[in-house]
N, C-alpha and C positions, 0 to 999 in steps of 0.2 A: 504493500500500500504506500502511493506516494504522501507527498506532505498535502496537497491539494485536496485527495480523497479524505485523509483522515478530517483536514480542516471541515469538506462537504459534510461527511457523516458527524462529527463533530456536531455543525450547527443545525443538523436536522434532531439532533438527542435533544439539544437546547432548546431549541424550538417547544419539541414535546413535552417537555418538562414544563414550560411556559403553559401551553394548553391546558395540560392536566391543571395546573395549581387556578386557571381563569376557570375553568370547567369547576373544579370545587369550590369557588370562591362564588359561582355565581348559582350552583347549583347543591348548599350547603346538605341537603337532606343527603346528598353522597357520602355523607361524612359520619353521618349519624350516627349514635349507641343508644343505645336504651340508656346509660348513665347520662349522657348529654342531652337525653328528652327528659328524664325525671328533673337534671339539672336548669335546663331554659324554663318548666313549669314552677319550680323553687324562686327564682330570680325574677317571672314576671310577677308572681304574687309579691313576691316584696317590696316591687317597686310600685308596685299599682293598687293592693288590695285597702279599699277606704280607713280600717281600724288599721292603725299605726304598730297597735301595741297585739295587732292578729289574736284576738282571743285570748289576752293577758298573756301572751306563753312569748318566750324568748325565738324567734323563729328560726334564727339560728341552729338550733337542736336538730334540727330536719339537713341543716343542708348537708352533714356527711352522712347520716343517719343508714344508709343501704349503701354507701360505699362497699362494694366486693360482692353485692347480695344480687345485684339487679343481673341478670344473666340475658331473658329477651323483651320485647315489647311488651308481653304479657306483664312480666314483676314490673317493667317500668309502669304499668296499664296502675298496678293495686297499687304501690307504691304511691303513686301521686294519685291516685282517688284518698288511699289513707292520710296523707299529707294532707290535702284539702277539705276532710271531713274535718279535722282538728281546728278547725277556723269555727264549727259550729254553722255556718249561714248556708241554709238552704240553696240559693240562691247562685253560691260559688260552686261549680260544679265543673266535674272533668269529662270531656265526651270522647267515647274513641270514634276512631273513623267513620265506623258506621252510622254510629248516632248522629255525629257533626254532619253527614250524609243526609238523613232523614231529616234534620233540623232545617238545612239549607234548603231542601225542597218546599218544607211548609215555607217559611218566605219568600221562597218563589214564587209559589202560589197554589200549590198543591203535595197531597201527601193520601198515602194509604194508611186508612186506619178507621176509628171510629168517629171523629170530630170530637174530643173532648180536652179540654185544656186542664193538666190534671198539677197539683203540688201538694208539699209535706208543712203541715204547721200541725207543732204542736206531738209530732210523732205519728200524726193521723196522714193517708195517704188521701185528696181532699179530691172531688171533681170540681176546681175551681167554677167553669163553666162550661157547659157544650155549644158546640158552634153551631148557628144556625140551621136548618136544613140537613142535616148529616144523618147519619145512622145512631148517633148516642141522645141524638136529641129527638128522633123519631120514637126510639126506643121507652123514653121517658124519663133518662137520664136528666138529675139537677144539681147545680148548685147547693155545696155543700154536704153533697153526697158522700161516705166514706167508703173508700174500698178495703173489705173485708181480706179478699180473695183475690184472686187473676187465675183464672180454670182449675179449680183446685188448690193450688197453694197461698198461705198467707203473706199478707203483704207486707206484716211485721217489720220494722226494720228495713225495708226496702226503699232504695234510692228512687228519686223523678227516672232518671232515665233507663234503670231497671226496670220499673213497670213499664215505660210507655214504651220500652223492646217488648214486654209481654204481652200488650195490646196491640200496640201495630203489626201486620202482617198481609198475607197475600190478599188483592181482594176476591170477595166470596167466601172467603173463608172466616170459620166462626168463634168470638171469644166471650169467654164467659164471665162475670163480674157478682160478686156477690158484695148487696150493697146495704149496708145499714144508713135509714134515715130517719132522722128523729121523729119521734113521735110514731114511727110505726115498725112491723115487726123485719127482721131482715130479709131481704130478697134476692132471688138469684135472675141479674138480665142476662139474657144471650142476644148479644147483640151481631150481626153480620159485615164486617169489613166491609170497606169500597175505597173508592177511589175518591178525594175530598178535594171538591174545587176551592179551595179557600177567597171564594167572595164576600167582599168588607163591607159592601153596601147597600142596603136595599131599600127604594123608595115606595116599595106595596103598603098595602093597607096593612096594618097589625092584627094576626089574627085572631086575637081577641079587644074589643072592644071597639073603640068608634073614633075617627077623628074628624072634626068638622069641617066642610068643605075646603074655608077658606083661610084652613094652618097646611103647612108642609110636614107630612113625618119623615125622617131621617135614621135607619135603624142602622149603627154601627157596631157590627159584632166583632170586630177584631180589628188589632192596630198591626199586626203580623205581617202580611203581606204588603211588599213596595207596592201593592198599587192602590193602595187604603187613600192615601191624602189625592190621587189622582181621581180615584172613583167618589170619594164623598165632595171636593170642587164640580164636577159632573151634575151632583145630586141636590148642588146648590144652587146651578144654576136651570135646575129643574122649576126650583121654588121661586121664583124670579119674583113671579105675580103673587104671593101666598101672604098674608097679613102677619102671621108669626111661624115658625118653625120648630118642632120636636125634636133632640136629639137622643135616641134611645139609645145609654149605654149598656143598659141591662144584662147582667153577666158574659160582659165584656173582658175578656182577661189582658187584654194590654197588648204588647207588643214593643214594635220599634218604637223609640222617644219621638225619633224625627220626624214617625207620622203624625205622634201627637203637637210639636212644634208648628210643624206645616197646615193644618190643621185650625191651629188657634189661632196661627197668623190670616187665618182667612175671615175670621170675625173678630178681632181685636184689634184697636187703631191705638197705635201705639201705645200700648200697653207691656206691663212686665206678664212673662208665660210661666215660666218657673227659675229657679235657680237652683244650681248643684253645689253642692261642697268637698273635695277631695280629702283624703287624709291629711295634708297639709293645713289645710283651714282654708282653703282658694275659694273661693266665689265668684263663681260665673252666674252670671243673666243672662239668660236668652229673652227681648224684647219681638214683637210684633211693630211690621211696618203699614204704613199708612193706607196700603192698600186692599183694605179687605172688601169680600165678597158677596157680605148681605151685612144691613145694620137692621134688619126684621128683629120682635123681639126674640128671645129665645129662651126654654124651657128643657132644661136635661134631666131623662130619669136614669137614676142609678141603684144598685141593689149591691146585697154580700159580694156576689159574685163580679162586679166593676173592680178590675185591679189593675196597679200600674200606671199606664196609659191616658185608661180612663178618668185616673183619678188628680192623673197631670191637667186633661183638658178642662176635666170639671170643675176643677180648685182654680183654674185659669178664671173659666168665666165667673166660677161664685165670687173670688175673692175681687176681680174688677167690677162688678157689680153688672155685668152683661148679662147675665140671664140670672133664672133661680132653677134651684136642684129641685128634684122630688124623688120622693121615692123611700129606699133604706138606705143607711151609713151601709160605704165601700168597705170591698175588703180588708185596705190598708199593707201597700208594699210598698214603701217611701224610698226604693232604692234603687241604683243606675246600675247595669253589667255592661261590662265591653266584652266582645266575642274575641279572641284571640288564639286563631289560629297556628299550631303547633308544627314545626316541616314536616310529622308521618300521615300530616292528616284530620290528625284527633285535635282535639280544642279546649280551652279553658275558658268559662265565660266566669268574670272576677269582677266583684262588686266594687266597683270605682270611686263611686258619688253615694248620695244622699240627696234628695231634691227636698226642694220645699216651697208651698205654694207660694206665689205674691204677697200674699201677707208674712211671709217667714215661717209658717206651720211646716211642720215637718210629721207627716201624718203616717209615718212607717208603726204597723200594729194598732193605728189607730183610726184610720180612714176619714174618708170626706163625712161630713155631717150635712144631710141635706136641710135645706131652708124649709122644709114643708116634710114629716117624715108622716109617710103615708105606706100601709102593709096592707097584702094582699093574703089573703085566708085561703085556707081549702073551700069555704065554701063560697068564696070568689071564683075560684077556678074552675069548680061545678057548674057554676050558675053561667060562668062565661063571662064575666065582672072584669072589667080593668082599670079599679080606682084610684091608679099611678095617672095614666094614661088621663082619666076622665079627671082630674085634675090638673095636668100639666096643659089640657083644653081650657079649663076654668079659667087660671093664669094669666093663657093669652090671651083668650076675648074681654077680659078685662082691661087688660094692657089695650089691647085696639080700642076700646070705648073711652077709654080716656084718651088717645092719639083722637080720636073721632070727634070728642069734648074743644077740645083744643083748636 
């Protein structure tokens, strides 16, 4: 080999050497261990998780803690699920691929499953709310419902994203839920999978009760899907001609914030929406700009099951004085997650913030209080009574008769 060639072969080694190192620098998950996925989910909670002091405990203790133990994705899998239950909050939670999978569909706008928005307070595994039109809400699944079971086994101790793997599955195929609800004896539904268009908005008449000709209803059952703040703009400018407007949150379980932001910038003229607080003490305001969409008046009903979202929009308008509540005190989740995608996949969603409404409430466990608190009986529900509804009518034809005064 002359000095030419070796210098050729030479600069093509170097070269490759180069590739390789831009190839893992831009393509990190090549790089990966299971020690380095427990290690990036240790380090974004510390830098990001709201409580400073992470559930009084030193957090430190965690970060060599399975040095030598973690062997594949699986021990990294329990490893930082057991790391992140030690925070206590519901809410922080570890998903693997799959689940982060299944999750990013329903905010697509779709998922297989039975439509029910399901969480843990209290040790109880709770049916926050069912979603509109679905199979768990045909079924007769409610608010507040406890899951006993999931086809037989107890749900004891079970994680949000453990059950809702045992709930979602093929559609057609069938799962079974054994459900205790107060007041009556425990029951077993079989409900049937499908395919769930997760639509956020619907301008129909409500099927129970009446609304007068000349109010607009507005039923928004989920802040979940990106095209919630697109479909309810839509549904507002349905109501153009309409003297006042209903927004039904009614076992609403929330979703993205930014739907609810977008949302109340659409009927708030410069106004405060909410504000967050970080572990640090930071306060940010998110304000509404001038140009909003209807200045109609406006009446929101909310119940137990209004969480989140809901209760960003609602505490918007109560506490600016734009509309009045009706209905029951919200479930109360006064808390912000950011989704934070992990390189195999799998994800951490980590309580960031704390919100609290315009007036400074901070209503985490303790929910929105409506202005008018108004319940609806079983033998409301018999009779086909919707005396939320028939008074959030009241409200506005009042409200017009004095605009009418004037």
């Amino acid at each position: 080999m002359n000095f030419k060639q070796f210098i050729k072969k030479f600069s093509i080694f170097l070269m490759l050497i180069v590739l390789f190192c831009i190839t893992n620098i831009q393509n990190p998950a090549l790089a990966l261990t299971p020690q380095s996925l427990y290690d990036k989910a240790w380090r974004l909670i510390a830098t990001k998780y709201v409580d400073d002091t992470q559930n009084q405990q030193n957090w430190q203790r965690w970060r060599h803690k399975y040095d030598n133990v973690i062997v594949d994705e699986e021990d990294a899998y329990v490893a930082i699920s057991t790391m992140v239950d030690s925070l206590g909050d519901v809410y922080t939670r570890f998903l693997t691929p799959k689940e982060y999978k299944d999750e990013s569909e329903s905010i697509q706008g779709s998922l297989k499953g039975i439509g029910v928005q399901i969480g843990v307070r209290d040790g109880k595994l709770l049916i926050i709310a069912p979603l509109e039109d679905t199979p768990g809400e045909r079924a007769g699944l409610k608010s507040e419902d406890e899951i006993l079971e999931i086809d037989g086994k107890s749900t004891k101790g079970i994680t949000v994203e453990a059950a809702a793997e045992k709930i979602r599955g093929p559609e057609g195929t069938v799962v079974s839920l054994l459900i205790k609800r107060k007041g009556e004896e425990n029951k077993l539904y079989k409900v049937t999978r499908a395919n769930i268009e997760l639509k956020s908005v619907s301008t129909k008449a409500p099927k129970i009760g009446k609304v007068d000709d000349n109010l607009g209803y507005i039923r928004l059952s989920s802040f979940i899907s990106r095209n919630a703040s697109v479909e309810f703009q839509n549904a507002l400018n349905e109501m153009k001609d309409k003297d006042g407007i209903i927004i039904d949150l009614r076992s609403n379980p929330g979703g993205l914030l930014t739907n609810a932001i977008y949302i109340a910038d659409m009927l708030l003229n410069n106004k405060t929406i909410v504000s967050t607080l970080d572990k640090d003490g930071y306060k940010e305001t998110q304000y509404s700009t001038a140009a909003v969409s209807s200045t109609q008046p406006i009446v929101v009903l909310i119940n137990s099951g209004s969480a989140s979202a809901s209760e960003i929009l609602s505490g918007a308008i109560k506490d600016n004085g734009r509309g009045f509540i009706v209905g029951k005190k919200s479930f109360g989740k006064g808390l912000v997650q950011e989704i934070n995608k992990l390189p195999d996949g799998s994800a951490l969603h980590i309580t960031i913030q704390k919100y609290l409404t315009p007036n400074g409430t901070d209503i985490h466990k303790k929910g929105i209080t409506p202005d008018y608190t108004v319940d609806i009986t079983e033998e409301d529900i018999k009779a086909e009574r919707d005396p939320q509804l028939k008074k959030a009518c009241e409200i506005l034809q009042e409200s017009v008769h004095k605009s009418t005064i004037k």
